[in-house]
Short mmCIF file of the C-alpha atoms (twelve columns), coordinates in Angstrom:
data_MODEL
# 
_entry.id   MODEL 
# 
loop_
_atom_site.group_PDB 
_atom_site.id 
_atom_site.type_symbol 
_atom_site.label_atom_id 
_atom_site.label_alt_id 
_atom_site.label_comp_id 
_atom_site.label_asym_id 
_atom_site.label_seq_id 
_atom_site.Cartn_x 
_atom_site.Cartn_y 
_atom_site.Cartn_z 
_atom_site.pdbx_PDB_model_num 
ATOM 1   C CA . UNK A 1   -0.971  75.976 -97.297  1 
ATOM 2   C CA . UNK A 2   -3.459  73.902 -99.124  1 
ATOM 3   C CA . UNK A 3   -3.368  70.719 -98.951  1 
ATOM 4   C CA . UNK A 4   -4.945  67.734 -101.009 1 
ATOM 5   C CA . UNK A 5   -7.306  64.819 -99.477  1 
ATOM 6   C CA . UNK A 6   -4.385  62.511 -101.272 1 
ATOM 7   C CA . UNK A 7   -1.874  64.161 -99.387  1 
ATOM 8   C CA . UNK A 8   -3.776  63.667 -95.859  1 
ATOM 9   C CA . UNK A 9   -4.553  60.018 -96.778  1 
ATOM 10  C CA . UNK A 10  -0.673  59.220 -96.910  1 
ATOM 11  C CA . UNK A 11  0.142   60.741 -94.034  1 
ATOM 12  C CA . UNK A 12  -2.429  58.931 -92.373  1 
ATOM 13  C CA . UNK A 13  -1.396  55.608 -94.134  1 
ATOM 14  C CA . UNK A 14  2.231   56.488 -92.950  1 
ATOM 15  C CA . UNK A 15  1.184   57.712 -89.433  1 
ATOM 16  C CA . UNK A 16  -1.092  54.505 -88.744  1 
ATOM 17  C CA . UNK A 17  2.105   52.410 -90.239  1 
ATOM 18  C CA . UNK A 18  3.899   53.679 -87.516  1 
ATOM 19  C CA . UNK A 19  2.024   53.341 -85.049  1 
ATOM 20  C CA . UNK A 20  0.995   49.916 -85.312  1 
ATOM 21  C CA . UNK A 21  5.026   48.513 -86.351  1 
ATOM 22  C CA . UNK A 22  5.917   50.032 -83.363  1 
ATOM 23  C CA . UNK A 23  3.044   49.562 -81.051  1 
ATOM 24  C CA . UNK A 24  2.948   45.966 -81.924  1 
ATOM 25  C CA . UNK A 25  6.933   45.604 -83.094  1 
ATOM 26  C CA . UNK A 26  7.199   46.674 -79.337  1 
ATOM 27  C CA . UNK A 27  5.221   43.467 -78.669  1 
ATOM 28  C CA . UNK A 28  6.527   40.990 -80.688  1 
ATOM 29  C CA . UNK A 29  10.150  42.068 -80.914  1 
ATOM 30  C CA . UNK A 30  11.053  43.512 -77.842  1 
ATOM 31  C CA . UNK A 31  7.935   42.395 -75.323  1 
ATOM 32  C CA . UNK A 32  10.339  40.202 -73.178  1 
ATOM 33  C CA . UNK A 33  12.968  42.929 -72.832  1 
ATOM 34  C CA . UNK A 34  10.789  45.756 -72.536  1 
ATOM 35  C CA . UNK A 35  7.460   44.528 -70.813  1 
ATOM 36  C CA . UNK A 36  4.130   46.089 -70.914  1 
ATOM 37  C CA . UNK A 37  4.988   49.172 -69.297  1 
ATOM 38  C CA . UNK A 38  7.607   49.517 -72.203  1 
ATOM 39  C CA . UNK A 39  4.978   48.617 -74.668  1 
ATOM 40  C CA . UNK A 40  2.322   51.581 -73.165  1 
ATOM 41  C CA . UNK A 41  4.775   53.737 -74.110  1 
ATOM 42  C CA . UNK A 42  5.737   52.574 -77.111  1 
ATOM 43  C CA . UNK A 43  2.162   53.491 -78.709  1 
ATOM 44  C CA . UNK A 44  1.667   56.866 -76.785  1 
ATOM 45  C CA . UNK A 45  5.321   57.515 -78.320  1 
ATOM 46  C CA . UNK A 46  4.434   56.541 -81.523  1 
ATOM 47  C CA . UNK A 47  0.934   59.193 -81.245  1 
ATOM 48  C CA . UNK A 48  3.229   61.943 -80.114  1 
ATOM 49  C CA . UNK A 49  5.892   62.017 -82.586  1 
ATOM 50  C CA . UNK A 50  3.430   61.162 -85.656  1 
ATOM 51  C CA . UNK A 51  1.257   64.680 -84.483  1 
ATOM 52  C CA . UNK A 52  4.535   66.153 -84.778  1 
ATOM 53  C CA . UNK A 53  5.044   64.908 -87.836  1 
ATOM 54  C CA . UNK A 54  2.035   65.176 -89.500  1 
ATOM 55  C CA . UNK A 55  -0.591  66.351 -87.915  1 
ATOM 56  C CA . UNK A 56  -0.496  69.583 -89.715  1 
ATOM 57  C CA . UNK A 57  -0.906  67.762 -92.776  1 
ATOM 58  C CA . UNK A 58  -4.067  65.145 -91.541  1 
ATOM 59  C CA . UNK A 59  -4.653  66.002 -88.331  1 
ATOM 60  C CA . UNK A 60  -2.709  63.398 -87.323  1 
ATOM 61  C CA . UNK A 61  -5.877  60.997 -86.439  1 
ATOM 62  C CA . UNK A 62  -3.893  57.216 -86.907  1 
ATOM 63  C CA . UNK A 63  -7.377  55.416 -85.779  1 
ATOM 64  C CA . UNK A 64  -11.267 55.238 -88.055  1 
ATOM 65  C CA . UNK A 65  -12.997 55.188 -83.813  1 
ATOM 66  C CA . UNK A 66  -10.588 59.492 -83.927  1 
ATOM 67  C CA . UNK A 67  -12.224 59.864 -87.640  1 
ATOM 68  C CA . UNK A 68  -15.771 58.280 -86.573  1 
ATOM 69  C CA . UNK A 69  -15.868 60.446 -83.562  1 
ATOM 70  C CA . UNK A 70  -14.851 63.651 -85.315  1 
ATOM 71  C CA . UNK A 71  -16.972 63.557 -88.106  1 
ATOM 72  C CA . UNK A 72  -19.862 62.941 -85.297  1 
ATOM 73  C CA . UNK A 73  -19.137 66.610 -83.952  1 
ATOM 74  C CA . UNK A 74  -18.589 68.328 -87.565  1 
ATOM 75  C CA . UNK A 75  -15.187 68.420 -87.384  1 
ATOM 76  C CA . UNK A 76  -14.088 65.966 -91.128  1 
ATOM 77  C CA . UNK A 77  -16.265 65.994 -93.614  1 
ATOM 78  C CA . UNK A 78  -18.008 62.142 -94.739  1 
ATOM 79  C CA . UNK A 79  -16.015 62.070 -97.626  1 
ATOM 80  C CA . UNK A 80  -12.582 62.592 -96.411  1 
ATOM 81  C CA . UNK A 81  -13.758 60.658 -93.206  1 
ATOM 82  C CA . UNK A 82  -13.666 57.616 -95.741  1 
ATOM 83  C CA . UNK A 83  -10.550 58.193 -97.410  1 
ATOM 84  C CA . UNK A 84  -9.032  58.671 -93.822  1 
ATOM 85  C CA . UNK A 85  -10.347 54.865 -92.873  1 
ATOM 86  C CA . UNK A 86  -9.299  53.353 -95.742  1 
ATOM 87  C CA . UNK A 87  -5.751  55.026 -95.235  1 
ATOM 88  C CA . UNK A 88  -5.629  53.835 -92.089  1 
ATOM 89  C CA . UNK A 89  -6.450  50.043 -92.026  1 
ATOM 90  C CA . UNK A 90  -4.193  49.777 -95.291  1 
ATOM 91  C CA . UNK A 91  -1.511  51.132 -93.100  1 
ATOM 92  C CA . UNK A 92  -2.106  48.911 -90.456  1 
ATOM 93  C CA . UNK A 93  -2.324  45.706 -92.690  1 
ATOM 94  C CA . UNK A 94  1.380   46.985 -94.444  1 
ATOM 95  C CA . UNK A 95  2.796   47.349 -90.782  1 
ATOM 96  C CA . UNK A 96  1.605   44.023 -89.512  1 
ATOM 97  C CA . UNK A 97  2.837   42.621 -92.924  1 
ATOM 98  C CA . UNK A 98  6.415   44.105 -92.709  1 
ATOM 99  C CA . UNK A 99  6.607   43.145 -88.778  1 
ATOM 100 C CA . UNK A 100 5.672   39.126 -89.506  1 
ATOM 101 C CA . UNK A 101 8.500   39.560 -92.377  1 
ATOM 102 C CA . UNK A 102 10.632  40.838 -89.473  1 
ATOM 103 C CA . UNK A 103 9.760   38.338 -86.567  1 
ATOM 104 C CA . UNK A 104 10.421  35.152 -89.841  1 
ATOM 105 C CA . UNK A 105 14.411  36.213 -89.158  1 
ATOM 106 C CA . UNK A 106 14.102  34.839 -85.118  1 
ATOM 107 C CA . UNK A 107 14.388  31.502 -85.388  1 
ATOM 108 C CA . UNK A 108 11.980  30.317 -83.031  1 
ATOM 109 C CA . UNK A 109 9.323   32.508 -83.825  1 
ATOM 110 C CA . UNK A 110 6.146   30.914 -84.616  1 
ATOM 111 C CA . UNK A 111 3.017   32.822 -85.154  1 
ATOM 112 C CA . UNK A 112 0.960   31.058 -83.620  1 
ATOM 113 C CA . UNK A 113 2.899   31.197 -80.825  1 
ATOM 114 C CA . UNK A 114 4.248   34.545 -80.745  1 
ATOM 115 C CA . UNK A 115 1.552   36.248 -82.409  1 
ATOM 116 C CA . UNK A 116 1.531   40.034 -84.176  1 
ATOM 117 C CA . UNK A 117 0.402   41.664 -81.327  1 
ATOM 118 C CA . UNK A 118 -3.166  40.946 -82.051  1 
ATOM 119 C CA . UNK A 119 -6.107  41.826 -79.343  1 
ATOM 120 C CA . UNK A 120 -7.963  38.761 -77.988  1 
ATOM 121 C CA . UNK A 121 -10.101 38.304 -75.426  1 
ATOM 122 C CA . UNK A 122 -11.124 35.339 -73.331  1 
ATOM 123 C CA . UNK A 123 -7.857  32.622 -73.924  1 
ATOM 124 C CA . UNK A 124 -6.633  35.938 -76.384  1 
ATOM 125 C CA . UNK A 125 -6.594  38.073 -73.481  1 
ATOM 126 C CA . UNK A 126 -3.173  38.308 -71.706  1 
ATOM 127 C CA . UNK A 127 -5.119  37.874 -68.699  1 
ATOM 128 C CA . UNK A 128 -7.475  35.907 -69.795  1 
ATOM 129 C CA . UNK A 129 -10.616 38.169 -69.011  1 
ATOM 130 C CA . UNK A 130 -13.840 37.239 -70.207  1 
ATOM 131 C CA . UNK A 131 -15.232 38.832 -73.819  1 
ATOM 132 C CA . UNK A 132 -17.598 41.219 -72.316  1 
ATOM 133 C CA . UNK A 133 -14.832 42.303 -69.874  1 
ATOM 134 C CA . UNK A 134 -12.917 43.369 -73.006  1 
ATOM 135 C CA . UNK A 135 -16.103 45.046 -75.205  1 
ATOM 136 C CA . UNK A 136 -16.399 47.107 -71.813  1 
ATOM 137 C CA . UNK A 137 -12.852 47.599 -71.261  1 
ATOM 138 C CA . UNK A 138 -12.641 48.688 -74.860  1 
ATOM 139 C CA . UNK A 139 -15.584 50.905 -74.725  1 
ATOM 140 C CA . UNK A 140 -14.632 52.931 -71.517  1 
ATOM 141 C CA . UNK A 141 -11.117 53.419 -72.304  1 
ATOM 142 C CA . UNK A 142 -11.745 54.497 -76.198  1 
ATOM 143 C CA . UNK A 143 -14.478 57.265 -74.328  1 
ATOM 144 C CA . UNK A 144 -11.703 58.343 -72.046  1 
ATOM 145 C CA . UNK A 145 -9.401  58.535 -75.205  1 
ATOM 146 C CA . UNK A 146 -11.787 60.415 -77.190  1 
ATOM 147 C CA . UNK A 147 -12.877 63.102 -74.362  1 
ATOM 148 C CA . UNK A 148 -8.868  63.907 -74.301  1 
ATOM 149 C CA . UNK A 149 -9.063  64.067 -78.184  1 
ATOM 150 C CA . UNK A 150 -11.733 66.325 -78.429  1 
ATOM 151 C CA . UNK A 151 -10.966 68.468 -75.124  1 
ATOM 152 C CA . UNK A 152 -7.190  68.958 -75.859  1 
ATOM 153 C CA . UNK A 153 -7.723  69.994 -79.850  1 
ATOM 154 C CA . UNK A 154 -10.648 71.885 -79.251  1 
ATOM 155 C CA . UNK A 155 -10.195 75.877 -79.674  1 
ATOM 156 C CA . UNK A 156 -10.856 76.696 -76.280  1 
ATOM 157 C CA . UNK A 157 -8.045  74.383 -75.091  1 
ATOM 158 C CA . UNK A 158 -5.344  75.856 -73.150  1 
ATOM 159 C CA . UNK A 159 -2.579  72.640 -74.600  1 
ATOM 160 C CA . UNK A 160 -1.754  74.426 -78.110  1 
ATOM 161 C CA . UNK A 161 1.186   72.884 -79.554  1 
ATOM 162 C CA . UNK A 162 1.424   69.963 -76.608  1 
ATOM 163 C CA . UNK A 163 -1.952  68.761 -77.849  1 
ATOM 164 C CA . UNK A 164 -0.372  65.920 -79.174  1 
ATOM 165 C CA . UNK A 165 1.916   65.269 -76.049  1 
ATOM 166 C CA . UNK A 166 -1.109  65.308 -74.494  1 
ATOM 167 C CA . UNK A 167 -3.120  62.717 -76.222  1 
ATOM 168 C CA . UNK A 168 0.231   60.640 -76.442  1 
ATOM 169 C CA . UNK A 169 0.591   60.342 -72.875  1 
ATOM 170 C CA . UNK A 170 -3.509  59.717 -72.520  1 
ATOM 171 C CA . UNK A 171 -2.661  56.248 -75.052  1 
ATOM 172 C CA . UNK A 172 0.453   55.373 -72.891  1 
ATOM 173 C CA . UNK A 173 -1.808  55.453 -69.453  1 
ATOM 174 C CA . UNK A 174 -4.718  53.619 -71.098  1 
ATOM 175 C CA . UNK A 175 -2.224  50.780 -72.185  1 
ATOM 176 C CA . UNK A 176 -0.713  50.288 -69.060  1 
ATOM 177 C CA . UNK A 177 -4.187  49.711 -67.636  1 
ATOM 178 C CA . UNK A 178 -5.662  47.925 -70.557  1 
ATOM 179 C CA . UNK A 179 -2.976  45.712 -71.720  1 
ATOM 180 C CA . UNK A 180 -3.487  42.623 -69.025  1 
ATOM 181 C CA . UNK A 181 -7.504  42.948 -70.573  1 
ATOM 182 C CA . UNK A 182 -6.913  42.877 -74.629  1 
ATOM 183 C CA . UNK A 183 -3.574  43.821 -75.306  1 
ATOM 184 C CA . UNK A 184 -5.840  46.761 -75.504  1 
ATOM 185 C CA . UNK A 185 -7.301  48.220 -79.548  1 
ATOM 186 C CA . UNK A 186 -8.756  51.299 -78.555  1 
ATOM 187 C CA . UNK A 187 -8.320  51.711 -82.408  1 
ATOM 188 C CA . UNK A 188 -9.923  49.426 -85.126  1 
ATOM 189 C CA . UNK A 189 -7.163  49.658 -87.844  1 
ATOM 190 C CA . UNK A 190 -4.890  48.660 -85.164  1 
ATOM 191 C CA . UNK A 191 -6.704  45.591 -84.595  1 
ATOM 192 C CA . UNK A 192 -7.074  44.536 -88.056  1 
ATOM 193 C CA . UNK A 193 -3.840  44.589 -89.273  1 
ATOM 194 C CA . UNK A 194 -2.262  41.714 -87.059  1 
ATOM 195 C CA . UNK A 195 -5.928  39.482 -86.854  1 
ATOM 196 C CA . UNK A 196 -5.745  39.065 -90.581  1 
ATOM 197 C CA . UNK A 197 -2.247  37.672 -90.502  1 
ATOM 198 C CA . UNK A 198 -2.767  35.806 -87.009  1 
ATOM 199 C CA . UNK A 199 -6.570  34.499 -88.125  1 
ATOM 200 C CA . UNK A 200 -8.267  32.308 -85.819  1 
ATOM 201 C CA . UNK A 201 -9.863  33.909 -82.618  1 
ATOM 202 C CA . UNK A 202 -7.802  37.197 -83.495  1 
ATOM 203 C CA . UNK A 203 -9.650  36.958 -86.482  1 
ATOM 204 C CA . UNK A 204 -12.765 35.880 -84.771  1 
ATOM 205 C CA . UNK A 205 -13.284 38.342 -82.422  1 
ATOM 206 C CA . UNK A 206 -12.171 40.997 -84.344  1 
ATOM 207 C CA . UNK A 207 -15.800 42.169 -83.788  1 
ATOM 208 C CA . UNK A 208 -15.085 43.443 -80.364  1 
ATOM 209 C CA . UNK A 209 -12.324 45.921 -81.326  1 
ATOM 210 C CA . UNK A 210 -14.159 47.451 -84.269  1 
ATOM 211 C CA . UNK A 211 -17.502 47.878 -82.151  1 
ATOM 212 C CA . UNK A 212 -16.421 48.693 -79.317  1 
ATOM 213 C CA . UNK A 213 -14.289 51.726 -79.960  1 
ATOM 214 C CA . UNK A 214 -16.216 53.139 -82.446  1 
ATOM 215 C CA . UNK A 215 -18.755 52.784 -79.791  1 
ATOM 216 C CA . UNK A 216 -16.604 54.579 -77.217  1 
ATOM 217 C CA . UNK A 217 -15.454 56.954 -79.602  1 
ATOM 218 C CA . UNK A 218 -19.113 58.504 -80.340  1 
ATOM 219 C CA . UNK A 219 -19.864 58.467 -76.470  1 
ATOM 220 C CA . UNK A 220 -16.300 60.357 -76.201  1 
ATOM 221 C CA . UNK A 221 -17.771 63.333 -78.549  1 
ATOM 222 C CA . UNK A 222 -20.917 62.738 -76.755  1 
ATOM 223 C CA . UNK A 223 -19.440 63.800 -73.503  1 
ATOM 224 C CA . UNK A 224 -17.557 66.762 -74.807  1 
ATOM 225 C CA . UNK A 225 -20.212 68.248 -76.221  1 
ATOM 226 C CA . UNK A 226 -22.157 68.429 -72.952  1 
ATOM 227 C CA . UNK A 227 -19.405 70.650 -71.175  1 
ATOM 228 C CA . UNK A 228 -17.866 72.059 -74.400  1 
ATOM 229 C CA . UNK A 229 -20.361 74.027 -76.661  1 
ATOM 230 C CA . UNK A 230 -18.446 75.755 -78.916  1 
# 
């Protein structure tokens, strides 16, 4: 089956929508019934059934620090690379959009209280953990992400089909470490959906969650490269 760099860009428009209404829906909507631990697993879900969905259509890569890292190592071409970014933070923006439309019907909500699920660091963070704790946080868990990425697609992998159960469950255990640091990004288009909406240091420090796992992401392929050569 052929398919068309249009047709990969909506699945990863619809795939990044997903995961970021019900990453951050699990948040905003549901945090105080569900905690973080319910959260976690509420984006590794949301990884595992989208690579069901559609991962034989894109790839299923939800995330521009996935594309970055991949087209490092070969595997997406510049061109589609692009498309695939733009797919995804458009996503993300239409998912934070619909989710603020949602959280209007509470009638206490307040954004500025209740926030879209936005990263933060420093009086952002949910701990309150410094901004360098968070670029590091974000770097070292987006390298751990990516060395699962790249070592559980790659053709020598023994996880086949359960690739995607396997990078699902690597995003649920990186959340329920990473959540008291930033809320934890670990994916730029994630993070840029709810800062534009939320603005102020969301918006502000926005920095942290592009640069950092795109940062982690390269060092991710970097590291599978060195045990992985084919």
């Amino acid at each position: 089956m052929t398919v068309s760099l249009s047709q990969k860009c909506i699945a990863e428009f619809f795939g990044t929508f997903v995961l970021v209404f019900m990453g951050c829906g699990s948040a905003v909507l549901a945090g105080a019934h569900v905690g973080f631990l319910g959260i976690a697993f509420a984006f590794g879900l949301s990884v595992v059934v989208m690579a069901y969905a559609i991962g034989h259509i894109s790839g299923c890569h939800l995330n521009p620090a996935i594309t970055i890292s991949l087209a490092s190592t070969g595997k997406i071409s510049g061109k589609d690379a692009g498309a695939y970014i733009v797919s995804q933070v458009i996503g993300a923006i239409v998912a934070s959009a619909v989710l603020y439309f949602i959280a209007q019907g509470k009638a206490d909500y307040s954004l500025a209280a209740n926030g879209l699920g936005a990263n933060g660091v420093d009086q952002g963070s949910p701990d309150h953990y410094s901004l360098m704790s968070g670029l590091v946080a974000e770097i070292v868990l987006t390298t751990i992400f990516l060395v699962v990425v790249h070592g559980s697609t790659s053709k020598n992998s023994q996880t086949g089909k359960f690739a995607g159960l396997a990078i699902g469950l690597c995003l649920t255990l990186i959340h329920i470490v990473g959540i008291p640091v930033t809320g934890v990004s670990v994916n730029p288009a994630r993070s840029i959906g709810p800062a534009i909406f939320v603005g102020g240091p969301a918006l502000s420090n926005l920095w942290v969650f592009i640069v950092g796992p795109i940062v982690g992401g390269l060092l991710g392929a970097g590291i599978w490269k060195l045990y992985d050569k084919n």
